[in-house]
C-alpha positions in Angstrom: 22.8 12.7 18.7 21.3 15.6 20.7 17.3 15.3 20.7 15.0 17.5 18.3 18.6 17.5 16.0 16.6 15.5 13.0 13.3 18.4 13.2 13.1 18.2 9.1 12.7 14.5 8.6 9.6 15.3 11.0 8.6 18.6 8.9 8.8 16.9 5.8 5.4 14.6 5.3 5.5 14.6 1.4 9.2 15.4 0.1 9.2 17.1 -3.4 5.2 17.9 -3.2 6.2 21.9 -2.9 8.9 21.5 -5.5 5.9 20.1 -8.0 3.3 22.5 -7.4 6.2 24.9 -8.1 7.4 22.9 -11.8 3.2 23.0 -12.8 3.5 26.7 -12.3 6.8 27.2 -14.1 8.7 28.2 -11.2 11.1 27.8 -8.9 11.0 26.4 -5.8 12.2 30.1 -4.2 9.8 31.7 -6.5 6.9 30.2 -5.5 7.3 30.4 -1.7 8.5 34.2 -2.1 4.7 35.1 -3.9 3.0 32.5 -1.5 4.7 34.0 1.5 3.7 37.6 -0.1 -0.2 36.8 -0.5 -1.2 33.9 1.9 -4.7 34.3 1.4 -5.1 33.3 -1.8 -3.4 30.2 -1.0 -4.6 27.3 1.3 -3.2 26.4 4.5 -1.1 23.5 3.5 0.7 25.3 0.8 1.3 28.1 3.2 2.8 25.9 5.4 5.2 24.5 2.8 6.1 28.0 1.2 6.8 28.9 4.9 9.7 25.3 5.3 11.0 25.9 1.9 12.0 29.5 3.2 13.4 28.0 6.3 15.4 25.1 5.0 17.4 27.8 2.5 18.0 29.7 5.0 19.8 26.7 6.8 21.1 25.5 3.6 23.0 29.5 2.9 24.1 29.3 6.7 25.8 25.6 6.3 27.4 26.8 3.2 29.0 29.9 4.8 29.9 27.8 7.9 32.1 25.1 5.5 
């Protein structure tokens, strides 16, 4: 295995913590990073951040679907 190949296990320090604060709001996780992503200010830093991986990793997810 190449290095850097296993950069999400690293990303990831609290898996599903992004996913709850989405479920508390009644949304999706997609939802939720699209409207933190839109107005980061009013969010703080670590949400941000999470919004910002959750955009990533379905992009990657669309990509390896496409690929199969």
């Amino acid at each position: 295995m190449a290095e850097g190949e296993k950069w999400i296990q690293g990303a990831i320090e609290h898996p599903g913590a992004f996913k709850k604060k989405a479920e508390e709001r009644g949304m999706t996780t997609a939802e939720l990073a699209a409207k933190v992503t839109a107005n980061p200010e009013e969010y703080d830093k670590k949400t941000v951040k999470q919004a910002n991986l959750a955009q990533t990793l379905s992009k990657l997810r669309k990509r390896k679907k496409a690929e199969s």
